[in-house]
NUVEXMAR-419482 format. One record per residue (C-alpha): x, z, y; residue in one letter. Coordinates in steps of 0.2 Angstrom, whole numbers, padded with zeros to 4 digits, always signed. Each point is the difference from the previous one (the first is absolute). Example, Ala and Ser with C-alpha at 12.3 -4.5 7.8 and 13.67 -1.06 7.14 Angstrom:
+0062+0039-0022a +0006-0003+0017s 
//
This chain:
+0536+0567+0352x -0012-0009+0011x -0006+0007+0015x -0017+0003+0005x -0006-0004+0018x -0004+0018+0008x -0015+0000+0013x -0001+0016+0004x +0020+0001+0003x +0000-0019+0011x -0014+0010+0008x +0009+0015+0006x +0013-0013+0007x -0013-0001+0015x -0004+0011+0010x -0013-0007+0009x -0009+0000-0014x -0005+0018+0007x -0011-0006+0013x -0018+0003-0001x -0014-0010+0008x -0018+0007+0005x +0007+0014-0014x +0003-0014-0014x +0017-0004-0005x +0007-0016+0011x +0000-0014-0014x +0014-0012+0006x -0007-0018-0005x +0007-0011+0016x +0020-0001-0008x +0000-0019+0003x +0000+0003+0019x +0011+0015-0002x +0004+0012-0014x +0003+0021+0002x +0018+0003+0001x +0008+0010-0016x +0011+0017+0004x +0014-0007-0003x -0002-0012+0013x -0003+0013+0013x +0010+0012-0003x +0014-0013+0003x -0006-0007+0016x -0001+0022+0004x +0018+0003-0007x +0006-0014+0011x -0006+0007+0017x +0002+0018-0005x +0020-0004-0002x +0000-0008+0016x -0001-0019+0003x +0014-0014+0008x +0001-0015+0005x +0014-0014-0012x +0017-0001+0002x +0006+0019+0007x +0015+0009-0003x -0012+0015-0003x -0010+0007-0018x -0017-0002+0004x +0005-0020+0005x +0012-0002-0018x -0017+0010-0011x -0013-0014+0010x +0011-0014-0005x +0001+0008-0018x -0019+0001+0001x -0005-0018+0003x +0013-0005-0010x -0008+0009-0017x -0016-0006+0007x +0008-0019+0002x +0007+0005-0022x -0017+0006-0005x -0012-0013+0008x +0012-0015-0008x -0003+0009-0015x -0020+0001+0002x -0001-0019+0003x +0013-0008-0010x +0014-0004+0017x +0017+0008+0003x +0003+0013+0015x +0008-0016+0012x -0018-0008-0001x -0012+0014+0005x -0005+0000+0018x -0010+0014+0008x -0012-0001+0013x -0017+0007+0008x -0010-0009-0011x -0004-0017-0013x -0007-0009+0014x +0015+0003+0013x +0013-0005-0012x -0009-0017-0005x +0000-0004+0020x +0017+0003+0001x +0003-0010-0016x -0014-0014+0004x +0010-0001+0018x +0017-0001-0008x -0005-0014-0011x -0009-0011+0008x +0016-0002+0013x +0005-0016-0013x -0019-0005-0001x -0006-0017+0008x -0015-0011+0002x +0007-0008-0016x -0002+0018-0008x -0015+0008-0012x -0006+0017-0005x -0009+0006-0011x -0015+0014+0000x -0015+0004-0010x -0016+0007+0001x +0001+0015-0012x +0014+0011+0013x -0001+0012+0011x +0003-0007+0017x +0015+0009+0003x +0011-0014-0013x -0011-0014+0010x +0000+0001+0017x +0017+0005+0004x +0004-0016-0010x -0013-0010+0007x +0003+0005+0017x +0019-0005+0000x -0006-0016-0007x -0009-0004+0012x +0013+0003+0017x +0011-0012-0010x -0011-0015-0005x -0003+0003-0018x -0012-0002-0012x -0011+0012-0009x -0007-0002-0016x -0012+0011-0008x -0002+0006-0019x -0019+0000-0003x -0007+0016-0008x -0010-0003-0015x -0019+0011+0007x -0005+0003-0017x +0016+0005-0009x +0008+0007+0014x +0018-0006-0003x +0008-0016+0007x +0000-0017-0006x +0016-0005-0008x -0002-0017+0000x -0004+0001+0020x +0018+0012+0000x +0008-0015-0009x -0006-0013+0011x +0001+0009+0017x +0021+0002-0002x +0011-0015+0004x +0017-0004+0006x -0005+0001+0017x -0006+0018-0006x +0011+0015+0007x -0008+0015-0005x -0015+0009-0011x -0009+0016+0004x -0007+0006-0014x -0009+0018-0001x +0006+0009-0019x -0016+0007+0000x -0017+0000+0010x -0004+0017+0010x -0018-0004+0000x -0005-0008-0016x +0016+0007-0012x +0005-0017-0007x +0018+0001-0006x +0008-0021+0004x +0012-0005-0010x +0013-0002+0012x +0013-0002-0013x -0007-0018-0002x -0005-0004+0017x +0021+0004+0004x +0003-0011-0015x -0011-0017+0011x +0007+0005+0018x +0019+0000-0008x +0001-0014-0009x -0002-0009+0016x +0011+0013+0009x -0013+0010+0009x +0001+0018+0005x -0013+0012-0006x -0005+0015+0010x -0011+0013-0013x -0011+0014+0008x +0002+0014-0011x -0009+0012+0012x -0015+0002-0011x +0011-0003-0017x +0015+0015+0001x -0013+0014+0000x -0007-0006-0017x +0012-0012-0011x +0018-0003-0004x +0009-0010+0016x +0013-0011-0005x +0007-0011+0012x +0011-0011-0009x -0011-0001-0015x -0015-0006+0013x +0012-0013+0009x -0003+0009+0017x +0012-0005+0012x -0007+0013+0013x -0011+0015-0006x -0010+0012+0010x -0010+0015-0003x -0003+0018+0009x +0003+0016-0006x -0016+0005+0007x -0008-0008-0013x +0012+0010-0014x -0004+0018+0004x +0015+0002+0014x -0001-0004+0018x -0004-0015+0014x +0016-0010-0003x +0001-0017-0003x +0011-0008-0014x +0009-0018-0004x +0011-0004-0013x +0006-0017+0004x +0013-0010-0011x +0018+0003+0006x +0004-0019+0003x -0016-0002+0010x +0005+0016+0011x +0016-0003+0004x -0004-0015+0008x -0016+0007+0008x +0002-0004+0018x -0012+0014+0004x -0005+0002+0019x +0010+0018+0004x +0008+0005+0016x +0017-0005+0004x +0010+0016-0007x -0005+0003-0017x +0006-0004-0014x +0000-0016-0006x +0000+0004-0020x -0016+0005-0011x -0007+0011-0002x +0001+0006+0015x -0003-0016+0014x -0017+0000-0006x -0002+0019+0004x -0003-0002+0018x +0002+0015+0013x +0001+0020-0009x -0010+0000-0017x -0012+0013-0006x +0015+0011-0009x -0013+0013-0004x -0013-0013-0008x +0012-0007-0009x +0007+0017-0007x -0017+0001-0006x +0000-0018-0009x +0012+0008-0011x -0008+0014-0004x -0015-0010-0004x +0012-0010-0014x +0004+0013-0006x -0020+0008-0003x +0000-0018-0010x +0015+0002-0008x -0004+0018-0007x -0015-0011-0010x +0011-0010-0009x +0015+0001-0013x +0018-0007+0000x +0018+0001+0003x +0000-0006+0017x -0011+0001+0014x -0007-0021-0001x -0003+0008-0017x -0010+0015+0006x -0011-0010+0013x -0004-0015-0013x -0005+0013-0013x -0011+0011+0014x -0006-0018+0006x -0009-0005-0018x -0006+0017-0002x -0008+0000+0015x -0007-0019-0002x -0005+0007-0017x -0010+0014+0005x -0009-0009+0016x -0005-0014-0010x -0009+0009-0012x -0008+0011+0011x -0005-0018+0011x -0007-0007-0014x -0013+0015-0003x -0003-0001+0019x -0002-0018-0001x -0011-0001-0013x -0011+0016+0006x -0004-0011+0018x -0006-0015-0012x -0012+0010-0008x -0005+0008+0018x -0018-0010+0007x +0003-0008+0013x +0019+0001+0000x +0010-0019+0000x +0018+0003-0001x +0013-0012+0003x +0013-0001-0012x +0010-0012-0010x -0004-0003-0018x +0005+0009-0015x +0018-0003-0007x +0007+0000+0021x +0011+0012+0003x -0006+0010+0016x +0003+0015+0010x -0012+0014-0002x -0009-0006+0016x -0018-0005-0001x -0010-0009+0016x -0019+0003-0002x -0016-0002+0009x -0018+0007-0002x -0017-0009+0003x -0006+0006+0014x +0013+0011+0006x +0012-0003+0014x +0020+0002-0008x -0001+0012+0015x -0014+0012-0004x +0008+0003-0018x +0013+0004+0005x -0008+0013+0011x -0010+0006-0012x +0014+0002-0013x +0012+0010+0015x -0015+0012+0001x +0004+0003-0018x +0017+0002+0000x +0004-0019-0005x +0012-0009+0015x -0001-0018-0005x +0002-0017+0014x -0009-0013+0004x -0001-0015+0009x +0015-0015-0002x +0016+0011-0002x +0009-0016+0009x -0004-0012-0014x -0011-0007+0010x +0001-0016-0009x -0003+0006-0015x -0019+0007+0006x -0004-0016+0011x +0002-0008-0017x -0012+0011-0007x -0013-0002+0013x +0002+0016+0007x +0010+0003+0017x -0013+0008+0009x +0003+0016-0009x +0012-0001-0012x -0001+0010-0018x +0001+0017-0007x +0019+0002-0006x +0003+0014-0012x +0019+0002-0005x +0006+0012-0015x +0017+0009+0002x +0012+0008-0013x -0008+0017+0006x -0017-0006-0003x -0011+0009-0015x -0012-0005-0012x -0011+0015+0006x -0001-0009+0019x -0005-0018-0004x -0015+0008-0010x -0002+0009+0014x +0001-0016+0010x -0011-0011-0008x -0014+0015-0005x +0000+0002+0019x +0000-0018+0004x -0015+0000-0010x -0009+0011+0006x +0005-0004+0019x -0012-0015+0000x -0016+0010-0001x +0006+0010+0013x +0000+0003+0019x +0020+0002+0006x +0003+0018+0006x +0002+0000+0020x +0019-0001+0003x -0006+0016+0012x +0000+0012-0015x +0017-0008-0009x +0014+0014+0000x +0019-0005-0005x +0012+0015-0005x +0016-0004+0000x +0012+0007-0015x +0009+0016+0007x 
//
């Protein structure tokens, strides 16, 4: 029997779905910068802390149960993106790791050496590449962002990798715009020539399947933040790669992987929570094992969003005034949607829309490129980002209020109340 995809029992997964706002129910539309964290997520991290926390390597029970906790946390996130356990790293977040990484890496690069970034990514898979490019001499090229499309030029991928080439960042999918690369392809160019390939999957994991072998990854990263659990960073990086990773670390730890990459005492807590969070996904899903269960929970959850997107999408096109930017029909993409408003500042709707209950972002959301491209740094666009525990109900709400937002004037922040969930 085929399962149906519950809303209202996702929904009571998140408590903080309680909160009210100037008396309206809080309507959580800002998940590409972070999502709400699902109960089972918490109640791990609280479990963990309630049983009494250690540090590794005691000859005690709370030290053996912390071991045994990062390492079913190490088992489930291989599972979720397609590694084994020995190739999961945990760390404070994406962006940390990739320093570490980009610093580790670039140890054998030269004057002689190339990299490769594009114009699509958040700046968290480019700078730390660029900037360690740069204190060894090599070169930078850059994979141009089609404006108008909004997805890169596969022919200016093609032509930017070479056999000087050592490396490609490439972003899985775009927190600002939503559009899903084929990054399968991409690995396809940069290894026929030998090149490493380095896939954000920040914005990706919360929304699709993850598989790093099948996408040719040879370093993966996301955050769990951004899949309903905690602020903890994750890299799944392919065992050959990490065992010879000569990762910057201090003298007494270990010299093996995961764990060199782990520098200092990691967030034990947060990553109990990363676990619980896989499991929320998993309890979506169907199968024998738990790769299985998060696959399945995955395409259901990519199933319902995109629906619900494309009745969002197609709601702001028929909105005066509205220009969104989105890539075409027949592009896969998240269920993120960038927008502005003729005269509207991205700023002022989203005030507006808070008063109403509606949290949404604005401005670049670190893919800063991307928005100098579309002629619009100075402020940036209106992001709205659905999530699993996103209903019909509030993006009608959304858009009818959007709608009549623009002949308004925005309630004085004086008079906005939030009420926490009790």
């Amino acid at each position: 029997m085929e399962r149906t995809y519950d809303i209202e029992a996702v929904r009571k997964e998140f408590p903080a779905l309680d909160r009210t706002h100037n008396g309206r129910p809080a309507v959580y539309l800002d998940g590409p910068g972070g999502s709400q964290m699902a109960r089972p997520s918490i109640a791990a991290m609280l479990r963990y802390m309630e049983a009494g926390g250690a540090n590794l390597h005691g000859a005690f029970p709370t030290s053996f149960e912390t071991e045994e906790i990062l390492a079913e946390a190490r088992e489930a996130s291989a599972a979720f993106l397609g590694a084994r356990p020995d190739e999961i790293a945990f760390g404070a977040n994406m962006t940390t790791l990739t320093y570490g990484i980009s610093r580790a890496l670039s140890r054998e690069w030269n004057s002689n050496s190339e990299i490769v970034v594009t114009e699509l990514d958040h700046r968290a898979n480019v700078d730390p590449w660029i900037q360690a490019a740069e204190d060894r001499g090599a070169k930078i090229r850059w994979v141009r962002l089609d404006p108008d499309a909004l997805t890169l030029d596969e022919e200016d991928i093609e032509n930017a990798i070479n056999e000087n080439t050592k490396l490609v960042a490439v972003g899985l999918a775009s927190n600002i715009v939503g559009t899903v690369t084929d990054v399968a392809r991409v690995s396809e160019m940069a290894h026929a020539f030998g090149v490493l390939v380095a896939v954000d999957a920040v914005h990706a994991a919360p929304h699709i399947p993850v598989d790093r072998v099948a996408l040719g990854a040879d370093i993966l990263t996301c955050s769990a933040y951004k899949f309903f659990g905690p602020h903890v960073g994750v890299a799944a990086i392919k065992g050959e790669l990490f065992e010879n990773l000569g990762v910057y670390k201090v003298e007494p730890a270990p010299n093996y992987s995961p764990d060199k990459l782990e520098t200092g005492t990691q967030n034990h807590e947060g990553i109990a929570g990363v676990k619980g969070a896989l499991d929320f996904i998993a309890s979506l899903g169907d199968g024998e094992t738990m790769r299985e269960r998060l696959l399945s929970g995955m395409e259901n959850i990519e199933e319902y969003e995109d629906a619900l997107a494309g009745k969002l999408r197609a709601a702001l096109r028929e909105t005066p005034s509205v220009k969104i930017y989105s890539a075409p029909e027949g592009v896969r993409k998240t269920p993120t949607v960038a927008f502005r408003a003729e005269g509207i500042s991205p700023r002022e709707i989203c005030e507006r829309m808070a008063a109403e209950g509606y949290f949404i972002g604005d401005g670049h959301f670190y893919a800063s490129t991307v928005v100098e491209r579309l002629g619009l740094r100075e402020e940036g666009v209106v992001r709205v980002g659905l999530a699993p525990y996103t209903s019909e109900e509030e993006v009608e709400g959304f858009v009818g209020s959007l709608r009549s937002g623009f002949s308004q004037e925005p309630r004085a922040k004086s008079q906005e109340r939030s009420e926490r969930p009790s």
